[in-house]
Short mmCIF file of the C-alpha atoms (twelve columns), coordinates in Angstrom:
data_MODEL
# 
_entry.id   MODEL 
# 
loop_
_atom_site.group_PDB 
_atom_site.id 
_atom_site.type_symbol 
_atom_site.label_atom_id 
_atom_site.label_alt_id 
_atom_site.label_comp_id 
_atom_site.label_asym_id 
_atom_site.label_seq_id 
_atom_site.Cartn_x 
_atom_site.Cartn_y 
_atom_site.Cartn_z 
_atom_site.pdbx_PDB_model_num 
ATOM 1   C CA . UNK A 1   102.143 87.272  94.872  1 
ATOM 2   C CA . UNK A 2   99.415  84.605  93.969  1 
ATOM 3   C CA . UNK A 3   97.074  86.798  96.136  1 
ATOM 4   C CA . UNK A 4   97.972  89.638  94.323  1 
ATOM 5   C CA . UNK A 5   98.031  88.264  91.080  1 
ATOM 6   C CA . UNK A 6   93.963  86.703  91.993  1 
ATOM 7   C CA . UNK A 7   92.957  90.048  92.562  1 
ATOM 8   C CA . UNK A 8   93.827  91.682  89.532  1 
ATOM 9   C CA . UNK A 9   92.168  89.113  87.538  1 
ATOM 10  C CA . UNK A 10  89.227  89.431  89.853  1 
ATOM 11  C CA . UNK A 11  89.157  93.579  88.951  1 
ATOM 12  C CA . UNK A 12  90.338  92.800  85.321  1 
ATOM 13  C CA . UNK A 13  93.409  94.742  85.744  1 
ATOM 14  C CA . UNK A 14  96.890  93.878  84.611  1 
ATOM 15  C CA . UNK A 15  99.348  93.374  87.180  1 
ATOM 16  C CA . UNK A 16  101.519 96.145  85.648  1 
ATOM 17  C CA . UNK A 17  99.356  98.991  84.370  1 
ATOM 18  C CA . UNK A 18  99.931  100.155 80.655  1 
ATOM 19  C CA . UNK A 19  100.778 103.820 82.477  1 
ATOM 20  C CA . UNK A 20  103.241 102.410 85.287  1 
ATOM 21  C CA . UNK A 21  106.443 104.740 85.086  1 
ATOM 22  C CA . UNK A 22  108.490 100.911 84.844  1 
ATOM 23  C CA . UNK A 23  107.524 101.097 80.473  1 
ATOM 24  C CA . UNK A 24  108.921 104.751 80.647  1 
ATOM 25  C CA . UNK A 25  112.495 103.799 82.748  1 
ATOM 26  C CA . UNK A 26  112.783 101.071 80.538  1 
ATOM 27  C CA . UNK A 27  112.414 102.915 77.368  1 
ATOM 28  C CA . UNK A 28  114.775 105.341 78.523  1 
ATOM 29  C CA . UNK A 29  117.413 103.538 79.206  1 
ATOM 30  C CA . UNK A 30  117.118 101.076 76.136  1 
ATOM 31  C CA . UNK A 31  115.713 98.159  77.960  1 
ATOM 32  C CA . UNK A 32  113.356 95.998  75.012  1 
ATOM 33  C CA . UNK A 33  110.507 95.182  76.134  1 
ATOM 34  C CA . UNK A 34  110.885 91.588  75.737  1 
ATOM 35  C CA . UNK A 35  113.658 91.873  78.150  1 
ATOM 36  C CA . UNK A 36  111.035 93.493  80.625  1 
ATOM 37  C CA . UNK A 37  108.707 90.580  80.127  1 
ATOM 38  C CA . UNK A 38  111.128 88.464  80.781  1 
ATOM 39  C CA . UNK A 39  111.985 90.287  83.825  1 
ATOM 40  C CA . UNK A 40  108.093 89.710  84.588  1 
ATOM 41  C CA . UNK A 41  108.525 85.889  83.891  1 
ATOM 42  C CA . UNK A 42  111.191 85.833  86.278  1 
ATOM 43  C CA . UNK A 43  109.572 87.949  89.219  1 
ATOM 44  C CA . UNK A 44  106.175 86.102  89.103  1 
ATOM 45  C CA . UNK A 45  108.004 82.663  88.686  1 
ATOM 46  C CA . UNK A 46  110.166 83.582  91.972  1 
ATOM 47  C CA . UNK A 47  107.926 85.075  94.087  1 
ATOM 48  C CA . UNK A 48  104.872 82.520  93.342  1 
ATOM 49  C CA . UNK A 49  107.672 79.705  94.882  1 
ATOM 50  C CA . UNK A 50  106.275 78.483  98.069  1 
ATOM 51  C CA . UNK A 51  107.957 80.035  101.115 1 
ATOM 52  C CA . UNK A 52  108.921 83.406  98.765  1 
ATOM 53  C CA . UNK A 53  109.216 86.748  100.099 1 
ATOM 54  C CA . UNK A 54  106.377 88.973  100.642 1 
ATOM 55  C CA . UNK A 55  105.346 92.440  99.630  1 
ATOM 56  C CA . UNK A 56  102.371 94.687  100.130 1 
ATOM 57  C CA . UNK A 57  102.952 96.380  96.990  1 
ATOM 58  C CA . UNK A 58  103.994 94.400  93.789  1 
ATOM 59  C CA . UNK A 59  103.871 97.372  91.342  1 
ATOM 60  C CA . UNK A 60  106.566 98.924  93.523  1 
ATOM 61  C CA . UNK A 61  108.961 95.780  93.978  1 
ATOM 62  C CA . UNK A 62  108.489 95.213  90.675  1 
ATOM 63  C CA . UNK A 63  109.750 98.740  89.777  1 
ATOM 64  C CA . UNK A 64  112.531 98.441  92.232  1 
ATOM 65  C CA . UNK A 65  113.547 95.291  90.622  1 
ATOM 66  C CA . UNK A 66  113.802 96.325  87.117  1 
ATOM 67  C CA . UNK A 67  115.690 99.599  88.385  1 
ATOM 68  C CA . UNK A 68  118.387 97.648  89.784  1 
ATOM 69  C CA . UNK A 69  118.604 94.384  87.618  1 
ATOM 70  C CA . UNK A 70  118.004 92.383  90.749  1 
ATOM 71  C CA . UNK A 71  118.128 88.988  88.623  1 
ATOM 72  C CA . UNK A 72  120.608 89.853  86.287  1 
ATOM 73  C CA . UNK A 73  118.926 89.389  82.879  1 
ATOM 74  C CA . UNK A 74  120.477 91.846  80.817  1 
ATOM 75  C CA . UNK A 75  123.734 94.162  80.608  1 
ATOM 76  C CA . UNK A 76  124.109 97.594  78.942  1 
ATOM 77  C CA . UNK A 77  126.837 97.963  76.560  1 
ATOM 78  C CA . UNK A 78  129.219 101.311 76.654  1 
ATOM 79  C CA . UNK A 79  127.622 101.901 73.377  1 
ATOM 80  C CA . UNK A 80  124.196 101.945 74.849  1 
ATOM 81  C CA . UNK A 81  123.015 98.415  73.243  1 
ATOM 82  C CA . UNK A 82  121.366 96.118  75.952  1 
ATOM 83  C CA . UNK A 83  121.613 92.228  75.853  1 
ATOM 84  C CA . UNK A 84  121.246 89.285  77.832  1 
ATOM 85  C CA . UNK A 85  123.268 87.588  80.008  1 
ATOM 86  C CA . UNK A 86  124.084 84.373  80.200  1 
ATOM 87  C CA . UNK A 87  121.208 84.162  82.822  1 
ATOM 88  C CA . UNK A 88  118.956 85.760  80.953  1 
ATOM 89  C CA . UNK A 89  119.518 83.394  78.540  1 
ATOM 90  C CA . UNK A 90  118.830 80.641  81.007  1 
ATOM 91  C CA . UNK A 91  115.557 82.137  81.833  1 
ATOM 92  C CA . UNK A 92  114.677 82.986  78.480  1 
ATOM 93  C CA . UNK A 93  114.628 79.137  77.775  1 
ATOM 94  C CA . UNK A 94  112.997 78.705  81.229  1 
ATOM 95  C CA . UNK A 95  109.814 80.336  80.220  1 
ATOM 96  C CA . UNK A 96  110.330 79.242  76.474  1 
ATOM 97  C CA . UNK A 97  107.533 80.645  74.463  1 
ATOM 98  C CA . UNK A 98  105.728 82.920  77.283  1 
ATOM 99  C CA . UNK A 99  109.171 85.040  76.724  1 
ATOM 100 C CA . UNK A 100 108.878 85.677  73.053  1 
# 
């Protein structure tokens, strides 16, 4: 991940590109997009660790992750509203004013 996240500073890129199809799942199914920078927080936090899991492409794990809520930061209410957990919570304190 810190490899990853070098070279897009080196090529001035974002790590997530304004057109990735993650901003269009989210916005479809009501996910803010604080909650997906949080989400971002919370991926590049956990896979920067030392002795974290590697991937060849971040974009993709990244979508994948989102997709299926792998850390658990937010639940969809029957009425379509979306919210945080109580570990989203957690990380929202975590990463304090980077997730505002």
């Amino acid at each position: 991940m810190k490899t990853f996240l070098e070279q897009c500073k080196e090529k001035s890129e974002k790590p997530i590109l304004e057109a990735d199809t993650v901003f269009d799942y989210a916005a479809k199914t009501g996910i803010p997009d604080e909650f997906l920078r949080l989400h971002w927080l919370e991926f590049k936090a956990r896979y920067c660790e030392e002795g974290a899991k590697r991937y060849k492409d971040w974009r993709t794990v990244f979508r994948k992750s989102v997709r299926g809520n792998w850390f658990k930061l937010w639940w969809i209410g029957a009425d379509g509203a979306c919210a945080l957990t109580t570990v989203g919570e957690q990380a929202k304190r975590a990463h304090g004013r980077d997730a505002a």
